[in-house]
C-alpha positions as CSV (number, residue, x, y, z in Angstrom):
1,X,40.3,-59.1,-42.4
2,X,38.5,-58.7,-39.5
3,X,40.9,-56.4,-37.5
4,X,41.6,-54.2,-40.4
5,X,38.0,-53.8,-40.3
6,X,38.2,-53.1,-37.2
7,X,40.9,-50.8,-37.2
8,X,39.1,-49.1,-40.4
9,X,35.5,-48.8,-38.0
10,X,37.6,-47.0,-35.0
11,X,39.4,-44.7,-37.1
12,X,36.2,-44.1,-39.3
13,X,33.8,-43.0,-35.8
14,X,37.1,-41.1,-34.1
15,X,37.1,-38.7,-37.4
16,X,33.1,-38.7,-38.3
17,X,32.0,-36.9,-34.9
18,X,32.9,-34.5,-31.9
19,X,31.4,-36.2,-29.2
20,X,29.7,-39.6,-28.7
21,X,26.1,-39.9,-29.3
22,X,23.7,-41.3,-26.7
23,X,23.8,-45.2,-28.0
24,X,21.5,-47.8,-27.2
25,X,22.5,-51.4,-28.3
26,X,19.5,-53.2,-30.0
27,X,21.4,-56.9,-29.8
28,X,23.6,-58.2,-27.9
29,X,23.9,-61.6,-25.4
30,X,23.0,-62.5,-21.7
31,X,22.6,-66.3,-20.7
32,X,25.2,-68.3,-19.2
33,X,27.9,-70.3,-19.4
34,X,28.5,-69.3,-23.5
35,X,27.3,-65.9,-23.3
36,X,27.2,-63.0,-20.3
37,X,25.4,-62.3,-17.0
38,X,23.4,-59.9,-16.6
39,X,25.9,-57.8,-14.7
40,X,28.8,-58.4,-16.5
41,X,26.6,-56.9,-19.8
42,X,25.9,-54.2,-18.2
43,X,29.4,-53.4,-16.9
44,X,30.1,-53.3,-20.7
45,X,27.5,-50.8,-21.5
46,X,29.1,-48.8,-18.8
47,X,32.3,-49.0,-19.6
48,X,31.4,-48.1,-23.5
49,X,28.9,-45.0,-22.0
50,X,26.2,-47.3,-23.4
51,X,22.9,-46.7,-21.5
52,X,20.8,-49.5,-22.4
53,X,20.6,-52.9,-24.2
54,X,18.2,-55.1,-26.0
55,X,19.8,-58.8,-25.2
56,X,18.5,-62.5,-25.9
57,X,20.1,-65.8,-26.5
58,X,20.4,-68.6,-28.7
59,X,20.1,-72.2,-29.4
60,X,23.8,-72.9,-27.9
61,X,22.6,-71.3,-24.4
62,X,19.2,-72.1,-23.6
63,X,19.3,-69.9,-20.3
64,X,15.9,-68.2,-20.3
65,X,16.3,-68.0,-16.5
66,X,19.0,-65.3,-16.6
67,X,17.6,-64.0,-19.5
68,X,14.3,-63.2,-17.7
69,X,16.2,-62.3,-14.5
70,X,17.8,-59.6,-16.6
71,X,14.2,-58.5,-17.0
72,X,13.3,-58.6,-13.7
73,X,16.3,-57.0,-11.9
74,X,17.3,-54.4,-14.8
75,X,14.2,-53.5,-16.5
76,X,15.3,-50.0,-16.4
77,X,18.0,-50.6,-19.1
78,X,17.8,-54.3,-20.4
79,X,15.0,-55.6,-22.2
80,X,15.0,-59.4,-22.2
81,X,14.2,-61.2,-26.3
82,X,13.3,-65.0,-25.4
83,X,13.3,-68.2,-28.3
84,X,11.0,-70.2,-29.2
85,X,12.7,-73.7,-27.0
86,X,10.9,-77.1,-27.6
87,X,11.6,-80.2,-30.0
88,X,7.3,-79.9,-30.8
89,X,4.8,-77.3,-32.0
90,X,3.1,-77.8,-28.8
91,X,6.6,-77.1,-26.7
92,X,7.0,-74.2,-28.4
93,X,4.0,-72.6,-27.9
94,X,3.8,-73.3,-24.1
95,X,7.7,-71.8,-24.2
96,X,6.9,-68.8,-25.8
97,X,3.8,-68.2,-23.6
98,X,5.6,-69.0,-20.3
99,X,8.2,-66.2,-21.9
100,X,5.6,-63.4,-23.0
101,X,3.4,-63.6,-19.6
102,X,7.3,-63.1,-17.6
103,X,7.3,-59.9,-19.3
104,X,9.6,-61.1,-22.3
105,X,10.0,-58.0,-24.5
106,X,9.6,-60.4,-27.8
107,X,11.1,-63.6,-29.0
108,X,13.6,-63.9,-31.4
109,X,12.5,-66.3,-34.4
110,X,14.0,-68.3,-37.4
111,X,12.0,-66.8,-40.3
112,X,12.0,-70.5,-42.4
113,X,9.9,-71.5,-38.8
114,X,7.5,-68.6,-38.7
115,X,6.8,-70.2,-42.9
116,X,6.2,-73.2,-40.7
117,X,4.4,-72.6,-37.5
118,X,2.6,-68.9,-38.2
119,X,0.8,-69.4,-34.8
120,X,4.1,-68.7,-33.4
121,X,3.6,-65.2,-34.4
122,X,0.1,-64.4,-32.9
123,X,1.6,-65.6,-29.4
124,X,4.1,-62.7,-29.6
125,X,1.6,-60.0,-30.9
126,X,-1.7,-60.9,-28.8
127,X,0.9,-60.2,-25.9
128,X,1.8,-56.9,-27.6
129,X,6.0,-57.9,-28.3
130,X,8.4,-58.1,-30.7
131,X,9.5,-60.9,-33.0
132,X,13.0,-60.8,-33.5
133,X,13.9,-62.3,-36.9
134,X,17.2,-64.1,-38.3
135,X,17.3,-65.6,-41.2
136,X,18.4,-65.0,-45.3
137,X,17.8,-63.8,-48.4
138,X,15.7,-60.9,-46.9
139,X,13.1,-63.0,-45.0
140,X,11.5,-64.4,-48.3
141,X,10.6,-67.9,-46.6
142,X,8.1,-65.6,-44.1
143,X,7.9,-62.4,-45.4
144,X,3.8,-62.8,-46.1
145,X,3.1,-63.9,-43.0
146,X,5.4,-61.0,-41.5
147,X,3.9,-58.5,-43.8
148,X,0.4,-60.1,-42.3
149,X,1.5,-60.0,-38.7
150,X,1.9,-55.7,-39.1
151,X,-1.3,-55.4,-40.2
152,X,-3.2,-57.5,-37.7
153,X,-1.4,-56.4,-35.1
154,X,-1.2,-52.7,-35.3
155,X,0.7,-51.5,-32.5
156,X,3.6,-54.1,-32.8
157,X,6.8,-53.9,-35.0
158,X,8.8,-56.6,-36.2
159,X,12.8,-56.6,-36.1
160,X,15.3,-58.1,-38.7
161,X,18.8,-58.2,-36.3
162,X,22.1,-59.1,-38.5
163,X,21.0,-57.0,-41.8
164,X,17.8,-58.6,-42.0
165,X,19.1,-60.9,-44.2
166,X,21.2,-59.4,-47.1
167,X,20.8,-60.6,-50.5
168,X,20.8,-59.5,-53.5
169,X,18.9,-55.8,-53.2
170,X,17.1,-56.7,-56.4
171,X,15.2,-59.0,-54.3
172,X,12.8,-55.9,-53.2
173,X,10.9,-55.6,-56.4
174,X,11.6,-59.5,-57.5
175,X,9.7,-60.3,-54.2
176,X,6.6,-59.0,-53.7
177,X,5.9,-59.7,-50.4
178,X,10.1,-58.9,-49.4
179,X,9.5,-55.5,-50.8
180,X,6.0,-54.9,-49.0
181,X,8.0,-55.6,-45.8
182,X,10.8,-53.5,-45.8
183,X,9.0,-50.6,-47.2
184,X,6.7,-51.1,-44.0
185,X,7.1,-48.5,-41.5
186,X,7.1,-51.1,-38.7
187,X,9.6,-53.4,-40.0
188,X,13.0,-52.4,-37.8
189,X,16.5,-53.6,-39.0
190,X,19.6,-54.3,-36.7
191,X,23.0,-53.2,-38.4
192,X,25.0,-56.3,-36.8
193,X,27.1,-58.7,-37.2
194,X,28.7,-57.0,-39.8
195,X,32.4,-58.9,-39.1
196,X,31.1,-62.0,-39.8
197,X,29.8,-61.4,-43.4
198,X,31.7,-60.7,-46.9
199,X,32.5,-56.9,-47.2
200,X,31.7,-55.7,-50.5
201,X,27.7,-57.7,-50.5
202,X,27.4,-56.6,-47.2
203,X,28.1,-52.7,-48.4
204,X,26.0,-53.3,-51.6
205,X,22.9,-54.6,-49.4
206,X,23.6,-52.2,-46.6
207,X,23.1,-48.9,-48.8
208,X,20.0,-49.9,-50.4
209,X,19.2,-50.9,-47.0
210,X,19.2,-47.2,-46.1
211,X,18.3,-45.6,-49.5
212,X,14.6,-47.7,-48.9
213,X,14.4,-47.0,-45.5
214,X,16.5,-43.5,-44.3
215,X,17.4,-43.8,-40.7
216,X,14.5,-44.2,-39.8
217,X,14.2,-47.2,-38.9
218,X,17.6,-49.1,-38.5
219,X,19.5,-49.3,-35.1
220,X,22.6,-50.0,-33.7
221,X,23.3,-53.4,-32.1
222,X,27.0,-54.8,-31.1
223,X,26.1,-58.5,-30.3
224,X,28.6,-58.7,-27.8
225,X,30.0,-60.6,-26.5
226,X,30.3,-62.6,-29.8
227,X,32.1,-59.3,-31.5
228,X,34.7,-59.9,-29.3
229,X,34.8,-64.1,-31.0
230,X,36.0,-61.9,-34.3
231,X,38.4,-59.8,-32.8
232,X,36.5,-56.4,-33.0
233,X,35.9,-54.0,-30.4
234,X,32.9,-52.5,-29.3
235,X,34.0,-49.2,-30.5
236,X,34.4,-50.9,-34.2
237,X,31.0,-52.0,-34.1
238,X,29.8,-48.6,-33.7
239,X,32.1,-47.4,-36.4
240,X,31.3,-49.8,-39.2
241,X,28.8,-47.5,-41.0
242,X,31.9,-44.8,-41.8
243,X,34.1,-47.4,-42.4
244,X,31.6,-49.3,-44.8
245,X,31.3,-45.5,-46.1
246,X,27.7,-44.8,-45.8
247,X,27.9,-41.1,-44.7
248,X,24.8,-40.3,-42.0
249,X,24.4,-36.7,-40.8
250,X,24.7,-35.8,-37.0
251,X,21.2,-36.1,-36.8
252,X,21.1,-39.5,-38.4
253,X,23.2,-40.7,-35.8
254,X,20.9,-39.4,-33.3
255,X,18.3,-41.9,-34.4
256,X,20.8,-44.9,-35.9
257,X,22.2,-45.1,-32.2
258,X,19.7,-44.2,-29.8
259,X,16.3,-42.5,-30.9
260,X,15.0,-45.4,-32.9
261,X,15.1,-48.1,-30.2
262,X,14.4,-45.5,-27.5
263,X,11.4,-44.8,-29.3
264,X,10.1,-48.6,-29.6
265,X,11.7,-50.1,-26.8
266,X,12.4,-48.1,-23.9
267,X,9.6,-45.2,-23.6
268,X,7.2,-48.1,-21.8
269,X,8.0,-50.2,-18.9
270,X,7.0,-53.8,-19.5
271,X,6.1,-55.5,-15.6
272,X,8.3,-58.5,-15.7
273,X,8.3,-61.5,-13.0
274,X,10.7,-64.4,-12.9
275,X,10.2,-67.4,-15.3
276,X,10.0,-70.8,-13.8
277,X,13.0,-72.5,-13.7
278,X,11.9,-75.8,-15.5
279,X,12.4,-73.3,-18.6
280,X,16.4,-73.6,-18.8
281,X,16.5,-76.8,-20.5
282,X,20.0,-77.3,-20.9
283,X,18.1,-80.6,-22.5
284,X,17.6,-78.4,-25.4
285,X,20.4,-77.0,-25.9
286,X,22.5,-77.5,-29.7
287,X,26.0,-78.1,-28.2
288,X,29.0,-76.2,-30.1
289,X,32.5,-75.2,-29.3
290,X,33.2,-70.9,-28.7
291,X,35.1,-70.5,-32.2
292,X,38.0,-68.2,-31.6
293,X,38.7,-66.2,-33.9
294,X,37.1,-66.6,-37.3
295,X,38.6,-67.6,-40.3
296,X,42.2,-67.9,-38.5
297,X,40.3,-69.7,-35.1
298,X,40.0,-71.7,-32.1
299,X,37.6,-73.6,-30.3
300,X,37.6,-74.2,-27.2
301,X,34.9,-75.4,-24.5
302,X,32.3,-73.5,-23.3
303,X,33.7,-73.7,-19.6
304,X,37.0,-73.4,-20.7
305,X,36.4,-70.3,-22.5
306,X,33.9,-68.7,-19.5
307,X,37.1,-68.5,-17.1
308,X,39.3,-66.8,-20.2
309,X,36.2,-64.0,-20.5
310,X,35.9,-63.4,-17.0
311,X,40.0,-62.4,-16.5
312,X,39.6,-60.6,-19.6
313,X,36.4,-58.9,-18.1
314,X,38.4,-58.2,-15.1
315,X,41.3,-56.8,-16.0
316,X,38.6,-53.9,-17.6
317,X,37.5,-55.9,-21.5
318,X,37.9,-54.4,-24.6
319,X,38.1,-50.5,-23.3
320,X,40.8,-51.0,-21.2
321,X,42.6,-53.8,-22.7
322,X,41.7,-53.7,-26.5
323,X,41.8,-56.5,-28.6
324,X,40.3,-59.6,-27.0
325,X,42.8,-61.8,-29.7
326,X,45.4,-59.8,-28.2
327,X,44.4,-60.9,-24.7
328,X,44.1,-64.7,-25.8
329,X,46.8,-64.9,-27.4
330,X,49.2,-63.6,-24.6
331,X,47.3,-66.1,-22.1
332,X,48.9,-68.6,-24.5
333,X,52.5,-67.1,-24.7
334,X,52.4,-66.9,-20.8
335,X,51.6,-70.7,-20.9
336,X,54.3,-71.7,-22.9
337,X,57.0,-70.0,-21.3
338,X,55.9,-72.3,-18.1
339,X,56.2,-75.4,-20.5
């Protein structure tokens, strides 16, 4: 399914537009060894014509070092989302903290632990950031507190990445507090992920998405390199909104790819200095294989896996080469035929 999708998502942006819009990608990866450099991100923003990124990690890749150094040495076109790392209540506030005062952009944040540990939320917004939420069912478990965050913290904005949670899009006026937050003008949602989730819900959920909020206030993001763990390009993840047939005008685009997180990310420097490195607790870390490709995949280990992306990388990725599963897969016909 996924590379008709894919195929669907190229074809859909080739015949929807003249020329490529300005894109900024509101999600995507950068910590090591599962995920990307720093300069190996950015070499796929160029080679895509992508001028900036938002990136941040996850649980399987602890690596706030390169995450910060991002910050640090690219501030001009990354900006760096941290996580909230510690087995305590107490380890994650000093995490989050070290994060926020080393110029973190925001922290990315499981909404059923924001229900749990609110504080978590002031840390981020006393600092003036950004919590980035993931979770389901359109952030019911935290929505009050989320909805309470935006109004005591006035200059901030929360942002959903992966759908912000798609459910059922009666959920808005079921919910109280779920419809009080995506009505706010604050609240930001990431169109990602999209190959990982069930079509037709995901199409249902996406359009009331943008009948509630325009496109105002939803943004592009490829979360790369883990698109490429699906088979899709990063040219299909900018085509998924024709293929999923949601039908934006030019000037739609204008803000869907690049004027929203422009707008709320990129118009203020944020000073950033390197984080200490007794952050990268690899101690930490939730240990899982790099699943290739779902539904029909592979796992492999993370260090096996790092010296298959780099070839791939070198040889020119996805805009050169195409399909990643393509790539793989020929690696492995190559190695039989020396059996």
């Amino acid at each position: 399914m996924a590379s008709s999708i894919a195929a669907a998502s190229a074809a859909g942006l080739a015949t929807a537009q003249d020329e490529k819009p300005k894109i900024i990608d509101a999600w995507g990866h950068v910590s090591l060894p599962r995920f990307l450099s720093a300069e190996e991100f950015l070499a796929i923003l160029d080679a895509n014509g992508v001028e900036a990124a938002i990136v941040g990690t996850a649980a399987t890749c602890p690596d706030l070092r390169e995450l910060s150094r991002a910050a640090v040495q690219y501030g001009d076109r990354l900006r760096s989302i941290g996580m909230p790392m510690g087995r305590s209540a107490p380890e994650r506030i000093d995490c989050i903290t070290a994060q926020m005062e080393c110029g973190f952009t925001g922290i990315r944040l499981q909404a059923e632990l924001v229900a749990r540990e609110p504080r978590l939320l002031d840390l981020v917004g006393k600092a003036g950031g950004v919590p980035y939420l993931e979770g389901s069912e359109g952030y019911k478990a935290a929505a009050p507190q989320l909805v309470d965050f935006l109004q005591r913290y006035p200059e901030c904005v929360v942002c959903g990445t992966h759908f912000a949670g798609p459910a059922d899009p009666l959920i808005f006026s079921r919910n109280e507090a779920v419809g009080r937050l995506f009505r706010h003008p604050r609240f930001l949602i990431i169109f990602s992920r999209q190959g990982y989730m069930d079509r037709e819900p995901l199409r249902i959920w996406t359009r009331a998405l943008v009948e509630l909020t325009g496109w105002d206030r939803i943004m592009y993001g490829s979360e790369f390199p883990v698109a490429l763990w699906r088979d899709e390009t990063y040219r299909s993840t900018q085509g998924w909104i024709d293929a999923a047939g949601l039908t934006p005008t030019a000037a739609d685009r204008r803000k869907f790819f690049y004027e929203n997180a422009h707008r709320h990310f990129f118009q203020k420097s944020r000073p950033a200095r390197l984080i200490d490195a007794k952050w990268s607790r690899t101690d930490w870390k939730t240990d899982a294989p790099v699943w290739l490709f779902q539904k029909r995949g592979i796992d492999f280990p993370e260090e096996s896996h790092r010296k298959i992306l780099r070839a791939y990388l070198a040889k020119g990725g996805d805009a050169r080469l195409g399909s990643y599963r393509d790539f793989v897969t020929q690696l492995c016909i190559d190695m039989a035929n020396k059996l």
